[in-house]
C-alpha positions as CSV (number, residue, x, y, z in Angstrom):
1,X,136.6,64.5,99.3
2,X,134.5,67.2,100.8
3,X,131.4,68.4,99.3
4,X,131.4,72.1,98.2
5,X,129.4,74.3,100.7
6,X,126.3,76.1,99.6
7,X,125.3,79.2,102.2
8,X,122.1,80.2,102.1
9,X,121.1,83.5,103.9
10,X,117.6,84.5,104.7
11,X,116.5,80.6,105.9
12,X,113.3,82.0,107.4
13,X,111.8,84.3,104.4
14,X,110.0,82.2,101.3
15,X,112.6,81.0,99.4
16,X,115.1,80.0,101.9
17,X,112.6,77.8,103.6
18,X,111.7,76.5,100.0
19,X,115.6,75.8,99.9
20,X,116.0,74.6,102.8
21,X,112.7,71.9,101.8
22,X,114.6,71.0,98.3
23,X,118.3,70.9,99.5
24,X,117.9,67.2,100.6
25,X,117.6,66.3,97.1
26,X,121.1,67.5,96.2
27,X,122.7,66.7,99.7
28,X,125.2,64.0,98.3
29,X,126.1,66.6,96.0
30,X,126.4,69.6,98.5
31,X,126.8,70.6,101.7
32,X,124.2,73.2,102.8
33,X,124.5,75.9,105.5
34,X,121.6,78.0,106.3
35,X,121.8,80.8,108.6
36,X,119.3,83.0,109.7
37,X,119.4,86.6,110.9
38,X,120.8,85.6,114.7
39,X,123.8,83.9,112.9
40,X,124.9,86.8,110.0
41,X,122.5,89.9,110.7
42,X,122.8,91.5,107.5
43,X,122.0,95.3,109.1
44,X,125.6,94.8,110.3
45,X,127.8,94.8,107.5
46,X,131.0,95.1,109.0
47,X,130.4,91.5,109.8
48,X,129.7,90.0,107.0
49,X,133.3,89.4,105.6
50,X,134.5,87.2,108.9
51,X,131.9,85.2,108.9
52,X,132.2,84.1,104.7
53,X,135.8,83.8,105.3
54,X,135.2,81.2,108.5
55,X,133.2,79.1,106.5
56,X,134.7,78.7,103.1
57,X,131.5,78.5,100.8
58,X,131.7,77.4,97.3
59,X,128.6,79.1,96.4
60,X,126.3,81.8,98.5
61,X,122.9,82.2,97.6
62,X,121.6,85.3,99.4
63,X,117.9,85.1,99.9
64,X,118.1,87.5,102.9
65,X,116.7,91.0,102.4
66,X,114.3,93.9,103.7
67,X,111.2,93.6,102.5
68,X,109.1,96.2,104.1
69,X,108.0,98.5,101.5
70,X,106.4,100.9,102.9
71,X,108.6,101.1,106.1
72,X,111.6,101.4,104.0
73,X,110.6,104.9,103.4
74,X,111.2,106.0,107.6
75,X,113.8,102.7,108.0
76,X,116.0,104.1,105.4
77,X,119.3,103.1,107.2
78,X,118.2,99.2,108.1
79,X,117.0,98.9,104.3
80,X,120.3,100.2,102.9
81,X,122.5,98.4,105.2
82,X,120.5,94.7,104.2
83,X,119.4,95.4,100.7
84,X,122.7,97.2,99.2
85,X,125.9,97.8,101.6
86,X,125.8,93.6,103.3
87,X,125.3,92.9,99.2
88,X,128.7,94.6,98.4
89,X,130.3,93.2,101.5
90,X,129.0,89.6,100.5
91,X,130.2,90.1,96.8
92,X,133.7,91.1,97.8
93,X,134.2,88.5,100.5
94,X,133.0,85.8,97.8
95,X,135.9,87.2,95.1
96,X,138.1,86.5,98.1
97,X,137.6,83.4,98.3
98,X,137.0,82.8,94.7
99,X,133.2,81.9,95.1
100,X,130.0,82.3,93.0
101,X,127.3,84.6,94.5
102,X,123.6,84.4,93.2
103,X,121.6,87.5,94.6
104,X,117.8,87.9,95.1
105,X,116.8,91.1,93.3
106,X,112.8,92.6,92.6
107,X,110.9,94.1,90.3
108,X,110.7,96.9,91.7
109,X,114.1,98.6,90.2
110,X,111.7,99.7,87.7
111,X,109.8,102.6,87.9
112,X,106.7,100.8,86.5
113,X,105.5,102.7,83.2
114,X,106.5,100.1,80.7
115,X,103.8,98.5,78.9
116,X,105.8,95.6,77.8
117,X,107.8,92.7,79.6
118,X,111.1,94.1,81.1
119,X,114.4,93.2,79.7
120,X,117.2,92.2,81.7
121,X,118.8,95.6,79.9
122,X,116.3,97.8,80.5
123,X,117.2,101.1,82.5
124,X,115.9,100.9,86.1
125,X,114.4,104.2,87.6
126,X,113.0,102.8,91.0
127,X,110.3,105.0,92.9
128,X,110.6,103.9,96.2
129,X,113.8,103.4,99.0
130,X,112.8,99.7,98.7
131,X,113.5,99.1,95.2
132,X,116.2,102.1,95.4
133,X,117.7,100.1,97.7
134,X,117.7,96.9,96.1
135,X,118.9,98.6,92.6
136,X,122.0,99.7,94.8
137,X,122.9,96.1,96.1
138,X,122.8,94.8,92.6
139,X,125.4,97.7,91.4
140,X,127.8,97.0,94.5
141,X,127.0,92.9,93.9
142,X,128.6,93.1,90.0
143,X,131.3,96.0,91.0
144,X,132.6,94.2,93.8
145,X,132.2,90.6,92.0
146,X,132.0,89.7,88.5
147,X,131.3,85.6,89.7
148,X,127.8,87.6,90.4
149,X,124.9,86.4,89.5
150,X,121.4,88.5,90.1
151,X,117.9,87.1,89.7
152,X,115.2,89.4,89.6
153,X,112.0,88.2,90.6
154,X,107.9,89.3,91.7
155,X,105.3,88.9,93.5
156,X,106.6,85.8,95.8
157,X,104.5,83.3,97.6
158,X,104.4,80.1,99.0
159,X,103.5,78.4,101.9
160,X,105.5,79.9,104.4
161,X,105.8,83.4,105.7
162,X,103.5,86.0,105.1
163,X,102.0,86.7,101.4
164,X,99.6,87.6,99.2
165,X,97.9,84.2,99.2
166,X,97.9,83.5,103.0
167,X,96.4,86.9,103.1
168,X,93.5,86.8,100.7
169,X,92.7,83.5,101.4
170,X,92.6,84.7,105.3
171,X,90.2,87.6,104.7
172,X,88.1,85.7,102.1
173,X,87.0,83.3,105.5
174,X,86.6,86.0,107.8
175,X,84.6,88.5,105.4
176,X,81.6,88.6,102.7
177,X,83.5,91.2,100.3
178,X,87.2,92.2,99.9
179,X,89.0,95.4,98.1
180,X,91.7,94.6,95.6
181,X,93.8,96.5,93.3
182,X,93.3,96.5,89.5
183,X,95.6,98.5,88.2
184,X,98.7,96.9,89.2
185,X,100.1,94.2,86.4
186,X,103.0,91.6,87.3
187,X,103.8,88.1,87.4
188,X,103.3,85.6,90.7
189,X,106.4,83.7,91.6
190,X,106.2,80.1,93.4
191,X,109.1,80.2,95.7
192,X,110.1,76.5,95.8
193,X,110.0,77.6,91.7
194,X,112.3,79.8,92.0
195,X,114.3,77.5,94.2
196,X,114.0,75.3,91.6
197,X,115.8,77.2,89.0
198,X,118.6,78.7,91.6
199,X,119.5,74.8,91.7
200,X,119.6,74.2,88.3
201,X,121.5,77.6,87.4
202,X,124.0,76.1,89.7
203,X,124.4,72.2,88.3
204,X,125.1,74.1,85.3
205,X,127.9,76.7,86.7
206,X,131.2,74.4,85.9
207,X,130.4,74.5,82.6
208,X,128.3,77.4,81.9
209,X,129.8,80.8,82.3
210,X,126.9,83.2,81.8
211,X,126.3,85.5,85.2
212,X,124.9,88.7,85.3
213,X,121.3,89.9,85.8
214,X,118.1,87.6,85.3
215,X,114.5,87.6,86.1
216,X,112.6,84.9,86.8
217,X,108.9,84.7,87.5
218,X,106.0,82.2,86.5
219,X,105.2,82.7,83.2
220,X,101.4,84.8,82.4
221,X,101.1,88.2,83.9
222,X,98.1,89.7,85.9
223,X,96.8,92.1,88.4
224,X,96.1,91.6,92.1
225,X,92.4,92.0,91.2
226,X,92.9,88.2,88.7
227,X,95.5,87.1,91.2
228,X,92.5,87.4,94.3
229,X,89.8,86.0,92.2
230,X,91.7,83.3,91.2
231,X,92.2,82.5,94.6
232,X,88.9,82.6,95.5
233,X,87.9,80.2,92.4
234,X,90.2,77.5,93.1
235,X,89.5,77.1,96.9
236,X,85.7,77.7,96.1
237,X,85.0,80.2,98.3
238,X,82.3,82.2,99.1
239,X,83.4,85.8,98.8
240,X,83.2,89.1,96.8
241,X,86.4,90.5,95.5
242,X,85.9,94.1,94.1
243,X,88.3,95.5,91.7
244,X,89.3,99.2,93.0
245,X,92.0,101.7,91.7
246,X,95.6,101.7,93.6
247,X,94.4,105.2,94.4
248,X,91.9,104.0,96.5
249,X,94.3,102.2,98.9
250,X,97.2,104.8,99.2
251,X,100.3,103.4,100.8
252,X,103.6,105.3,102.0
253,X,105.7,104.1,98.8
254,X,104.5,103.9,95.7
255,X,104.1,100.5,93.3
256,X,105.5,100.5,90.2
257,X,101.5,100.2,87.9
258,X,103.6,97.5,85.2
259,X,106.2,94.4,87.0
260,X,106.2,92.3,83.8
261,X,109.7,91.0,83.3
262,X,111.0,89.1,80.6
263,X,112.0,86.0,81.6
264,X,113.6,84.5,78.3
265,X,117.2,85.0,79.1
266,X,117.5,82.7,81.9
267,X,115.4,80.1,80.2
268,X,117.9,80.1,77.4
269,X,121.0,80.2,79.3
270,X,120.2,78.1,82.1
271,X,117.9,75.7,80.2
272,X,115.3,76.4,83.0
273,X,111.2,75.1,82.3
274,X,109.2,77.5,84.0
275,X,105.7,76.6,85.1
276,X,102.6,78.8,84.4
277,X,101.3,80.8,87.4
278,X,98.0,79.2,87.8
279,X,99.8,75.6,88.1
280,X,101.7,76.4,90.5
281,X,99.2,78.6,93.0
282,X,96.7,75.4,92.6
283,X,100.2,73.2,94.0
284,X,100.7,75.6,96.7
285,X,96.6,76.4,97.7
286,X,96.1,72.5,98.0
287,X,99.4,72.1,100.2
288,X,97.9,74.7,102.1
289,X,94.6,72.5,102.5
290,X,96.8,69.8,103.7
């Protein structure tokens, strides 16, 4: 009997390389395809629906996406088309073919002026095309699909790609001081964690019938500012980080201020353990050493 076949999109960002490292622990159980942006390009969604159909997947975990903030404000068009109209198309082709789709959604649906964690039900107001456009893929994801299954997540790193960590710990060589942001609170998220969960959620699918929107995120919440120095303590070195006001660094889109999500529901429902944040940046800084 042939395995079922898992397509992953987006095999060069964060989590589909963290996939693409954990997929040869389930490969007697699946079959996995990951294509990158040459194979399905994503800012041409006319062609999504062909190529879904020509491979038959049981499952398609869509990890592909537009991530550029602050150019989403001028690239309106490429955003939309990735982030929200290829979403849709990917959702209906996947209720043609009766198969599950788990979607890759942010924070940043929310407008950022909540003081406490996120629900999965709270209202999203996003204040910037990126997140707008992100909101919109999740509405055309669950419209064209109920078999939809969205996980919001923050602040991703790993040790692949560009991020946060690669950055800081980057500039903290090169330079005696650097400028972080203090008044931006969220939660760090360990891709191959995250890739983690995505392959429990789906050993669980047969049985379990709970889809819908999730977040998921290391547990503990902090700002850039405690994210950077906590960089700098674990790898020991010899730098200055000063805390300075998001005003002090303007960029073309806004951040949402507060990206705490509440990451209970897909705990419960998936029976996911999720790792504290500093645990899992020490993993990823000394794999980084190596």
């Amino acid at each position: 009997m042939s395995k079922p076949i898992i397509l992953v999109t987006g095999t060069n960002g964060q989590l589909g390389w963290s996939l693409q490292n954990l997929s040869i622990e389930y490969s007697h159980q699946f079959e996995f395809l990951f294509v990158t942006r040459e194979q399905l390009d994503l800012s041409k969604p006319t062609t999504v629906a062909n190529f879904i159909q020509q491979h038959q997947p049981k499952i398609v975990i869509n990890c592909a996406a537009y991530t550029a903030v602050d150019k989403a404000e001028t690239e309106q068009e490429t955003a939309l088309n990735i982030n929200a109209i290829s979403v849709g198309e990917i959702a209906k082709a996947c209720k043609a073919i009766d198969a599950i789709l788990i979607t890759i959604s942010t924070d940043y649906v929310f407008d950022g002026n909540g003081t406490t964690p996120y629900k999965i039900n709270h209202p999203t107001n996003p204040i910037n095309y990126y997140g707008y456009s992100k909101w919109l893929g999740e509405k055309l994801a669950l419209e064209n699909n109920a078999d939809t299954i969205i996980i919001r997540t923050s602040w991703v790193y790993c040790e692949h790609g560009n991020n946060f960590v690669k950055t800081m710990l980057r500039l903290m060589k090169e330079r005696v001081e650097v400028n972080v942001v203090n008044d931006q609170i969220g939660c760090p998220t360990y891709a191959p964690d995250l890739a983690q969960a995505i392959m429990q959620i789906i050993l669980l699918l047969p049985k379990n019938k709970h889809r819908g929107i999730y977040h998921f995120s290391n547990t503990g919440n902090i700002s850039w500012f405690n994210f950077a120095t906590t960089i700098r303590n674990i790898t020991e070195l010899n730098c200055l980080v000063n805390p300075i006001p998001s005003l002090a660094f303007p960029t073309p889109a806004k951040r949402p201020t507060y990206s705490v999500m509440d990451i209970t529901a897909i705990k419960k429902d998936f029976e996911i353990e999720i790792t504290d944040w500093q645990i899992s940046l020490k993993k990823c800084l000394k794999n980084l050493e190596q």
